[in-house]
N, C-alpha and C positions, 0 to 999 in steps of 0.2 A: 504494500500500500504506500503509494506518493506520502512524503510527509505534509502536513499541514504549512500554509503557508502562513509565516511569522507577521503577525499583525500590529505588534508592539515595535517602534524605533529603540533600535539598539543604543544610539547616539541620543536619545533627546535631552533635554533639557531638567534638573532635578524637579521641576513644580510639576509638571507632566507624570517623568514619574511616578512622584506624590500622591498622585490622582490615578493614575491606571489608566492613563488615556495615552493615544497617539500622538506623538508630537510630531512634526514639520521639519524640526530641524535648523529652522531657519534663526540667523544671529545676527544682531546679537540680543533679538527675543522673536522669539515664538508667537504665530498666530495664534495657539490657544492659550498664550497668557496676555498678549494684547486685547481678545478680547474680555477677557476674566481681567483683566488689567491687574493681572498677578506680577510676580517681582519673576523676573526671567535669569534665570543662573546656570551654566553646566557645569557639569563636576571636571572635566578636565581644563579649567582654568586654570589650576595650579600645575597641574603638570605639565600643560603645554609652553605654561609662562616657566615653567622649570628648565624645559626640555631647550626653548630658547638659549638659553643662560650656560645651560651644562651639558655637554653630549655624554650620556650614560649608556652604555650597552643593556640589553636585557637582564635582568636579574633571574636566574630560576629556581625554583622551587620544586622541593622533591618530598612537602605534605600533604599533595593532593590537595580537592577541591574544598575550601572553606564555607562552613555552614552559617548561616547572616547573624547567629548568636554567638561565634564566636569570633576572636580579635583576628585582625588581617593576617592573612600567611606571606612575612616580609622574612626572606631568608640574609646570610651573609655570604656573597663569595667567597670570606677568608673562611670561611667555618661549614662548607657545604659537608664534610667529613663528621663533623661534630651534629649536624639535624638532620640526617640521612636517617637515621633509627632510634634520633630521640624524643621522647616525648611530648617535651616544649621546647617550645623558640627561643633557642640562648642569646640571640640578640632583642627579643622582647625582651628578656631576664634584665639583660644590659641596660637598657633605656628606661625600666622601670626601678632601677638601685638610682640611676643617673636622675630620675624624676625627685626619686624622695629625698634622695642625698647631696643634690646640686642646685638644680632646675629650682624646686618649690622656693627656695632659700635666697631666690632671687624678687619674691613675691613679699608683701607688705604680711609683718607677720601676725595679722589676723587671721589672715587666708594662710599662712602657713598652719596655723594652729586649728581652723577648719577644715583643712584638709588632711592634716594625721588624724582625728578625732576619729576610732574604730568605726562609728554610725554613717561618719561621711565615706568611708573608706569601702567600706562595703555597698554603698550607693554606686560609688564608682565601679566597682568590681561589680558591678550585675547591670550597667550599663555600657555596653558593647562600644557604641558611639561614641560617648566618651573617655573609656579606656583607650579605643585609638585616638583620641586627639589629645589626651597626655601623651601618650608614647610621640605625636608627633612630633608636639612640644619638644620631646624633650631631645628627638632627633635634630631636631633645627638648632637648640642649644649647642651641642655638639659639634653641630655643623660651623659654629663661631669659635668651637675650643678649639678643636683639630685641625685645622687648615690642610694638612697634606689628606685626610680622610673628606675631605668637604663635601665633594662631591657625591659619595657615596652616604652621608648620613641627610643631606638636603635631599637627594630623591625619594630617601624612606620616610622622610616627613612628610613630602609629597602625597606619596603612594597611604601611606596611615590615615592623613587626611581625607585623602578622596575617599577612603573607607567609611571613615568616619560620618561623613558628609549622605554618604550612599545608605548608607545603613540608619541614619536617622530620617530621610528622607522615605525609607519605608516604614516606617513605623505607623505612621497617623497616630503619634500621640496625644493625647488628651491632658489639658494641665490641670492637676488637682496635687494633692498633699504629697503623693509617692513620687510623682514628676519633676515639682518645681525646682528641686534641688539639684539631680542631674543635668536639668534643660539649664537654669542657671549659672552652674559651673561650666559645661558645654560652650553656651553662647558667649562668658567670657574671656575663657581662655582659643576659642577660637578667634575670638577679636584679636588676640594677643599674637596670633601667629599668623591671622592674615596680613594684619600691619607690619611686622617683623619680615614676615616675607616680601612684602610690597619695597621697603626700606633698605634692610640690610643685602637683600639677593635682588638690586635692582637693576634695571634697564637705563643705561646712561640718556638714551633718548628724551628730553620730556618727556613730549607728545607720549610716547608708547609708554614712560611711566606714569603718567598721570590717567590713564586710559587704565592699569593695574590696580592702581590707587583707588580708581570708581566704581569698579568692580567689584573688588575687595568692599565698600563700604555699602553697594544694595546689597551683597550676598548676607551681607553679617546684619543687616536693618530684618532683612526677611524669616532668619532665624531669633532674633532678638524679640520680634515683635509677639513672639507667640509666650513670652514670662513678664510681660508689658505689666500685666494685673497678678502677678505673685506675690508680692512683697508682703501680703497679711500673712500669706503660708510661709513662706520664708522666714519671717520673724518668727516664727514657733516650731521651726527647721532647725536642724545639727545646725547651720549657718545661721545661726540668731545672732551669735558676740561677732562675726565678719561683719554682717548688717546694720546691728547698733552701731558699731565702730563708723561705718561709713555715714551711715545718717547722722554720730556727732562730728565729724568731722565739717561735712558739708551746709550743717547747720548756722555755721562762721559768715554763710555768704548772706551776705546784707545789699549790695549792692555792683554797679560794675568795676573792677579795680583802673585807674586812672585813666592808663594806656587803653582799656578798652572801653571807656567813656570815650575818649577822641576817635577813636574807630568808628562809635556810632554816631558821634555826630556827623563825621563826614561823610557818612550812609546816607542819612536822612537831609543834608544838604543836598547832595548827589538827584532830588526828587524823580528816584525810582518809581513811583509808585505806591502804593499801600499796601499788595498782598508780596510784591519785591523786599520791599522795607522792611515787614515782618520777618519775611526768609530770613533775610542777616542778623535781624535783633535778636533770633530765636537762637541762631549759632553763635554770634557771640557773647549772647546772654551763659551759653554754654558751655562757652570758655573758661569761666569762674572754677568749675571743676578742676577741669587741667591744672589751672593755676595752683589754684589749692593745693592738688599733689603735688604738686612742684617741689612746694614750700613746706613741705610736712613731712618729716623725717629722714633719715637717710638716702643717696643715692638710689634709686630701683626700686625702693618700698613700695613706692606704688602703682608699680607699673600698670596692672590693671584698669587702673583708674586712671591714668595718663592715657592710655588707649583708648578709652570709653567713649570719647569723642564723638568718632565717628557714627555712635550710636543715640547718640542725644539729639545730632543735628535732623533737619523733616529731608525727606525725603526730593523738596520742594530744593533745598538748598544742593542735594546733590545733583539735582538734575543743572543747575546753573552753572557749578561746577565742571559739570563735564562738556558742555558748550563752550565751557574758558571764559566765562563773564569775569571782567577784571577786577571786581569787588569779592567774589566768590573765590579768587585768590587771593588775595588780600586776605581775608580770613582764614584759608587754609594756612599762610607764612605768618600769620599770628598764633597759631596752633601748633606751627613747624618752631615755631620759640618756642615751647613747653618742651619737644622732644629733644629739640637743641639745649634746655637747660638740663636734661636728663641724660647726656651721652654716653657717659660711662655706661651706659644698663645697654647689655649684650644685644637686648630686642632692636635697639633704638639706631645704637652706634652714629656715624654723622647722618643721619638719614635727614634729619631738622636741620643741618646747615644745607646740605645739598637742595630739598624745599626750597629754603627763604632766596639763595642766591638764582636759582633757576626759574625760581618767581620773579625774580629781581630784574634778570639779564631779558625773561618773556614781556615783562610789560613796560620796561625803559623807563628811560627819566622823566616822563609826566606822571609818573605813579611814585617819585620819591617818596612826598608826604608822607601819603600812606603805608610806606613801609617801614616811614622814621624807627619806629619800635622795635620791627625785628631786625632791622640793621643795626641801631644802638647795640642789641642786648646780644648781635654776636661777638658784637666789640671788634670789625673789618673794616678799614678805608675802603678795601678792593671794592665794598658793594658797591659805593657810590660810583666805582671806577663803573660797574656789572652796569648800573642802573645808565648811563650816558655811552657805554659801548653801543 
């Protein structure tokens, strides 16, 4: 008997997917999310923007085919002798010592301290999706420690995340008391590695970086929006002292801090508009966060929350952004200051001076003003040199 002819696209898009419907194919969104006017994302974003960057050979695998309950089958060239007849994946083993013992300690230590908590620990351990997006974290880590290994631990970041990505996308979870915790650590810590990848493994190009940049921030909008209404569950979650913790921290903001009072005014001189006008005041109103981490503890403490950004802003602001409206930079190079005053932190690295200066050099010297602050705060003649080249 003829086999059945495959009705489902192999390649579509993860909202498709999601849904069990056929997608199109088409990029970079899909007729049935255009008319669902759903957020359009495929899962090989990262590894084709990987693949750009790093030529990798095939990696193989000798555990056979993986079942969606459990964690990716990512083997090691150097070790294929050693997972030939073992039982588990000694480079998961690897990535997960390197999680607990390295990686987490890079995190503000509220979250380090809800993330050992055996209740959280085991939340982790019984969601799939999230297991691989620790592990991929903590491949990307890695991929900053090792330099001669680089390449080989950024593809299995890659490759974990799309797992990750793939296997939440099937689910159709529901948020309620047993969910909000894993979808909330998830949607965090993939913030953390879409930006990190976006940053540290970038595309010298603008254009083609800023184009990773946009993408990265509707992917992580469209996961994020679905723990939007958790925070009552969450308070009375393993994550209750992370959550107070951040609720008094950001309690401080009272209003806009100096430099982004002058941002807004020269918004609202600029008369954009009314529902333009909002866009910005919404994202720089949002900025306050950022700042805040900035200025609160240690180097990296809080990285999470420095990244968070992207997740605050409306969706209204990234679309402006990715058209190149020159104000909509502006705000991104005021944001690229937050990650510039955080450089040391392995996510980050110069990611926020390369920002502000290729902001600098795209919109020339009629846009000085506006970028008085984050030229100031990198403390470079060169900008003004960037801004009149």
């Amino acid at each position: 008997m003829p086999r059945r002819t495959h009705k489902k696209s192999r390649n579509g898009c993860l909202e498709c997917k999601r849904r069990h419907i056929k997608c199109d194919e088409k990029r970079p969104t899909c007729t049935n999310c255009i008319t669902s006017e759903r957020v359009c994302e495929y899962a090989d974003i990262f590894q084709s923007a990987t693949r750009s960057r790093t030529s990798i050979s095939p990696v193989s695998s000798h555990a056979g085919p993986v079942a969606r309950d459990q964690l990716s089958d990512v083997s090691s060239p150097r070790s294929d002798s050693l997972l030939q007849d073992a039982p588990v994946n000694m480079l998961h083993m690897q990535l997960l010592h390197h999680l607990m013992t390295e990686t987490r300690n890079t995190f503000h230590e509220s979250f380090n301290a809800a993330i050992a908590s055996p209740e959280t620990l085991q939340i982790c351990m019984s969601s799939p999706y999230l297991m691989n997006e620790l592990l991929a974290l903590s491949a990307l880590h890695l991929s900053t420690l090792r330099p001669a290994e680089q390449q080989f631990y950024r593809h299995h970041a890659a490759q974990l995340q799309t797992h990750a990505l793939t296997n939440f996308n099937g689910l159709e979870l529901e948020l309620n008391k047993e969910t909000c915790v894993p979808l909330f650590l998830f949607s965090g810590l993939l913030n953390v590695h879409l930006l990190c990848d976006v940053l540290i493994n970038r595309n010298p190009d603008f254009d083609h970086f800023l184009d990773q940049l946009v993408s990265s921030f509707r992917l992580h909008r469209g996961i994020r929006a679905i723990t939007a209404n958790s925070w009552g569950m969450l308070r009375e979650s393993s994550l209750k002292p992370l959550i107070l913790d951040g609720e008094k921290r950001f309690s401080r903001i009272t209003g806009l801090d100096p430099e982004c009072a002058k941002l807004l005014a020269l918004i609202k001189a600029a008369k954009l508009g009314p529902s333009i006008t909002n866009t910005y005041t919404q994202a720089i109103e949002s900025l306050q966060h950022a700042i805040i981490a900035c200025s609160h503890g240690k180097q990296g403490g809080n990285i999470a929350e420095i990244t968070a950004w992207p997740i605050l802003v409306s969706p209204e602001y990234i679309d402006l952004l990715a058209v190149r409206c020159p104000e909509a930079l502006v705000v991104l190079a005021y944001y690229a200051t937050c990650l510039h005053a955080q450089r040391g932190v392995w996510a980050l690295g110069d990611g926020g001076r390369f920002l502000v200066e290729s902001i600098t050099t795209y919109l020339g010297s009629d846009w000085a003003e506006w970028l008085d602050w984050p030229a100031r705060a990198l403390g470079d003649r060169s900008l003004s040199e960037l801004a009149t080249s």
